[in-house]
C-alpha positions as CSV (number, residue, x, y, z in Angstrom):
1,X,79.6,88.5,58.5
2,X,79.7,85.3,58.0
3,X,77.2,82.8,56.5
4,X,75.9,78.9,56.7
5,X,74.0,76.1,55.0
6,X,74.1,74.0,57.9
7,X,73.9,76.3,61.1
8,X,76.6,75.1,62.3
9,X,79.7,75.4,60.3
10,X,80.0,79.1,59.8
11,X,82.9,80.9,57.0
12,X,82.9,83.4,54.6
13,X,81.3,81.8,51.9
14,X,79.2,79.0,51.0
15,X,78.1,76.3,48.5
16,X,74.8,74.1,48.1
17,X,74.7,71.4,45.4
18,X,72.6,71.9,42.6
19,X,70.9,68.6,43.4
20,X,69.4,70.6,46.8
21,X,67.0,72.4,44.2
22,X,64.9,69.7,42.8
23,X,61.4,69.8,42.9
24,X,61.4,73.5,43.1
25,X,63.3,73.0,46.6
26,X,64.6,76.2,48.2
27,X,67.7,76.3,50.3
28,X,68.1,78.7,53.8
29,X,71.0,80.8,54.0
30,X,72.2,81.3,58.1
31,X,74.1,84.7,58.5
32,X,75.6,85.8,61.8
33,X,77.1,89.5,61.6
34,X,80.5,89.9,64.0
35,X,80.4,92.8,66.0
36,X,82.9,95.3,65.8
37,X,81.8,96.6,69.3
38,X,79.6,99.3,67.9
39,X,75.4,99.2,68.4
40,X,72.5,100.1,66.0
41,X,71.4,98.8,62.6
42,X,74.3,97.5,60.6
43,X,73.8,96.4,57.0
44,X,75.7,94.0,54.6
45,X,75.2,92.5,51.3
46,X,75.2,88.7,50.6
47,X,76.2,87.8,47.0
48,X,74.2,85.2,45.1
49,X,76.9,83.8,42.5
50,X,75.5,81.1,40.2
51,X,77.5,80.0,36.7
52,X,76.0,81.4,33.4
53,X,74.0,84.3,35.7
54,X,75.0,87.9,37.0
55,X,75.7,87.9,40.6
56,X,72.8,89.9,42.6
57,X,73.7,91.6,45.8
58,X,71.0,90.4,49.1
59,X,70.6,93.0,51.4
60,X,71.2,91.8,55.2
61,X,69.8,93.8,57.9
62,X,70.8,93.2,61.5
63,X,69.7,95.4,64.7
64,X,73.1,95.3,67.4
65,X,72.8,96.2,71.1
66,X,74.4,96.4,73.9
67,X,72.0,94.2,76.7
């Protein structure tokens, strides 16, 4: 899986800038999951890192087939 602020620059991991949260502001996460060839539901967990807080784990969902 990998994940995006942008949707178009895609890696591992990513960052927003705390300045992107003003106001109450929310920021979208993009997540595309890469196949490993294999269909039906496929689940990963995103995790939310902030300093001074616990990580949480986000569950991702993601249906695969084969068209």
């Amino acid at each position: 899986m990998v994940v995006s602020n942008d949707n178009v620059t895609y890696s591992p991991q990513v960052s927003f800038p705390l300045a992107g949260f003003t106001n109450g502001a929310s920021q979208t996460v993009y997540v595309k999951y890469l196949t490993d060839g294999s269909t039906g539901m496929k689940t990963e967990n995103i995790s939310h890192t902030t300093d001074g807080a616990t990580a949480q784990l986000v569950p991702v969902s993601v249906a695969v087939f084969d068209p």
